[in-house]
Each structure stands twice: as C-alpha cells, then as structure tokens.
N, C-alpha and C positions, 0 to 999 in steps of 0.2 A: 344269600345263604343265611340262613337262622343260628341264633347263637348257640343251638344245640349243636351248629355244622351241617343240619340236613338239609335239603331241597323237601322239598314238601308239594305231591302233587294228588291232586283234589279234585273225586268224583262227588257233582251235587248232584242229588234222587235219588229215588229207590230203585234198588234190584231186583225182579221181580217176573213175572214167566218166563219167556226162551232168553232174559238177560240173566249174566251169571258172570262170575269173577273169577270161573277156573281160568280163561284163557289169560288173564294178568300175576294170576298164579304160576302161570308157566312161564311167562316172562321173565317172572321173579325169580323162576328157578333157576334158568338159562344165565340171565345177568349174571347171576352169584358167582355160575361155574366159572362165564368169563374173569369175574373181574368180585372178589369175594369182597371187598370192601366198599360194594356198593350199599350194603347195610351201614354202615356205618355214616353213608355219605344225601340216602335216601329215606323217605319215607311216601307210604302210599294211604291216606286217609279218605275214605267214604262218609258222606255227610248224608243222612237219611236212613229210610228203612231199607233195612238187608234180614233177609231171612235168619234163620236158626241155622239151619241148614246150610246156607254160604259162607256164615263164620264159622263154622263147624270144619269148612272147607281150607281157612286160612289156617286154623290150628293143626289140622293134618298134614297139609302143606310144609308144615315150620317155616312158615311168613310173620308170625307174632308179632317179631321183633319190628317188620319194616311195613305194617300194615296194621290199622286203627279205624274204628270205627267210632262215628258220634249221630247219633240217634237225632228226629227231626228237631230243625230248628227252624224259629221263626225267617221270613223273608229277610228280613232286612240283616237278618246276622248270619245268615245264609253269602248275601250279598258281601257283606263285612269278607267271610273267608275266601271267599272267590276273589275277589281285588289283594288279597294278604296271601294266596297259591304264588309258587313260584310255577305252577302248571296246571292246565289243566285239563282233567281227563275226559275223555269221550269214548263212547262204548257203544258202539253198533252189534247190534247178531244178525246174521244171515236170515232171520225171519221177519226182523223188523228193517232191511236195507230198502224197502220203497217208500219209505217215508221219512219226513227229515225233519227229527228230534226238536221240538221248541227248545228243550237244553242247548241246541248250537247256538243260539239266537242270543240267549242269557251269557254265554261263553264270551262270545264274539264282543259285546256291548263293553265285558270289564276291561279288555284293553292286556288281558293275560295271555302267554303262551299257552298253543292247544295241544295235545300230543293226543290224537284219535287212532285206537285200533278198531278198524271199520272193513265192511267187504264195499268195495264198490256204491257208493249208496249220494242220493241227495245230499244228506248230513256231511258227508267225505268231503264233497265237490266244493259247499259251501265251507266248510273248515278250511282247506285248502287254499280257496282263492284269497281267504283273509291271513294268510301266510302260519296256515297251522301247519304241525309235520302230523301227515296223513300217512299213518301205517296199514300196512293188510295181510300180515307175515309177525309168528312170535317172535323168528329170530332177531327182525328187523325192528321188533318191540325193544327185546330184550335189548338190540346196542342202542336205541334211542334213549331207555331208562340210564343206562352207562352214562349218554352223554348227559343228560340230564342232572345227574348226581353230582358231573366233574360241571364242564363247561356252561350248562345250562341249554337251553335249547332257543331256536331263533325268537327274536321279537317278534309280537303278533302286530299287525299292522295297526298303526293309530285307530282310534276310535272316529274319526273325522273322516278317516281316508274314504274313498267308494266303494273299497271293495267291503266296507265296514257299514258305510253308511245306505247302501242298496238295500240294506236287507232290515232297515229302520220301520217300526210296525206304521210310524206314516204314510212311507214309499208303498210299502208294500199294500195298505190299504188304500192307496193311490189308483195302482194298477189293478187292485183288483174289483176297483169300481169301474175304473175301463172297462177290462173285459164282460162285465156283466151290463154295460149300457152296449157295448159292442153286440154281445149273446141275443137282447131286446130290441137292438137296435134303436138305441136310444143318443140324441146329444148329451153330451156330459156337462150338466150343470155343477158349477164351480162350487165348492167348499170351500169354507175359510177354515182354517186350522182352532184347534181348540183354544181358549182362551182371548179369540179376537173377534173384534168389529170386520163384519165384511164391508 
C-alpha cells in the first residue's frame, strides 16, 4: 500500500477502436455501492493514449476521484511503473478475444499481480495459468477491485517459474522455428542464443 493508502492498479497502452473503459467504469460503479470506501482505498491509472472521448467518459461517470490518466511515456519508465503497480490491468473486448495481446507477455515478465477483465480469450488463458485473477463478469470485476483495495489480490507467479518462463520470446522463438522446419520439412539446425560462441 502507497503512502497515500491506495492500491494503485495500472493499464499500460492505448485505448483505442472496439477497446473502451466503460466496462471498468461500471466496476467502479458497482464496487462503490458495495463497499463505498473503496475510493479512498483504490486508484485506477491509465498510462498511454486514451481518447477525448473516454475521459469524457470517467468524468461523467464521477470516477475522477479514483481514476487518472498519464499520457505516453518512454519504455523504460513505462517499465519503471509496471514493476511500482500493485496490479495490473488487462483488457480484452469481445472483438479482439482471438488474439493474445503482446501486453500479457509485458505483464507476465514484471513479476506483478494481473487482474484481467477478458471474454474467453488466448490473453485470459495465458494470464491465468501465470496465476492472474481472470475475470469475465462486472460483478465479479467489481468484488476483485474490493479485494484489491483491502487485501490485495494473489501473487503472480515468480518470473522463473514455467508457467512464466514458457512464454519467454526465446522459447517461444524456439518453437516457432520448429514448426516452420516441421511445415518445410526441414532438420532443425541448432542456434546458439545471442551473445554466444557456438
């Protein structure tokens, strides 16, 4: 908890066609009825670009208070607040749920809790198995942000772990020289990793 008292949890990238932030809006609405001091106990910050239009949305809302925005930042201080979240957010739309966000991947690497509101999706499965809490339901938004603001939400698995380290841009460029010497029917001539003598 920050010495402001708040939890602090943190969407990196822009919002942008069929992505939108009413449905975290309504979260926020939901939480409050339950449990009204979760203002006091939360905050929700957006790092990137967001429309006119979607903070237009928080102010209508009356989110103000528990909901901030910071305009883009470089990579590395990007990274900085990702590692400094006590959460962090993930945002699937039902138009984008067949394909699985390079933001999971970014997510997954700081070694931060994940709190994904997702339909069904690649991104979900892979959050999940790295022990994110995978929502698909406002209400069930709404009591995660609760617990989030009190207790905090589960540790995401080490960064070491497999279910962490499977999804490492090595591995995964591993496998996917497999399958394309597989595809060509090719033998898979060895690589040595970057930076070495083979």
């Amino acid at each position: 908890v920050r010495p402001s008292g708040r939890r602090r949890l943190v969407h990196l990238g822009s919002i942008y066609g069929s992505r939108s932030i009413e449905p975290i809006l309504a979260a926020i609405r939901l939480a409050r009825l339950k449990d009204p001091t979760v203002a006091d106990r939360l905050e929700v910050q957006f790092v990137g670009s967001v429309s006119e239009a979607q903070r237009a949305l928080v102010a209508e809302s009356g989110a103000s208070d528990m909901v901030s925005f910071t305009s883009y930042v470089p990579r590395r201080r990007a990274l900085e607040i990702m590692v400094g979240a006590d959460a962090l957010l993930l945002l699937v739309s039902e138009a984008d749920a067949h394909a699985a966000t390079g933001k999971v991947f970014d997510y997954l690497g700081s070694g931060r809790p994940i709190l994904a509101l997702v339909p069904p999706s690649p991104a979900g499965r892979i959050a999940a198995a790295a022990g994110g809490t995978v929502i698909h339901t406002i209400e069930d938004f709404a009591d995660a942000l609760i617990r989030l603001a009190g207790d905090g939400l589960p540790s995401a698995a080490p960064t070491e772990s497999e279910a962490v380290a499977r999804y490492a841009a090595d591995r995964l460029t591993s496998r996917l020289v497999d399958v394309l010497d597989e595809v060509l029917g090719r033998s898979r001539v060895p690589i040595a990793p970057l930076g070495r003598e083979r």
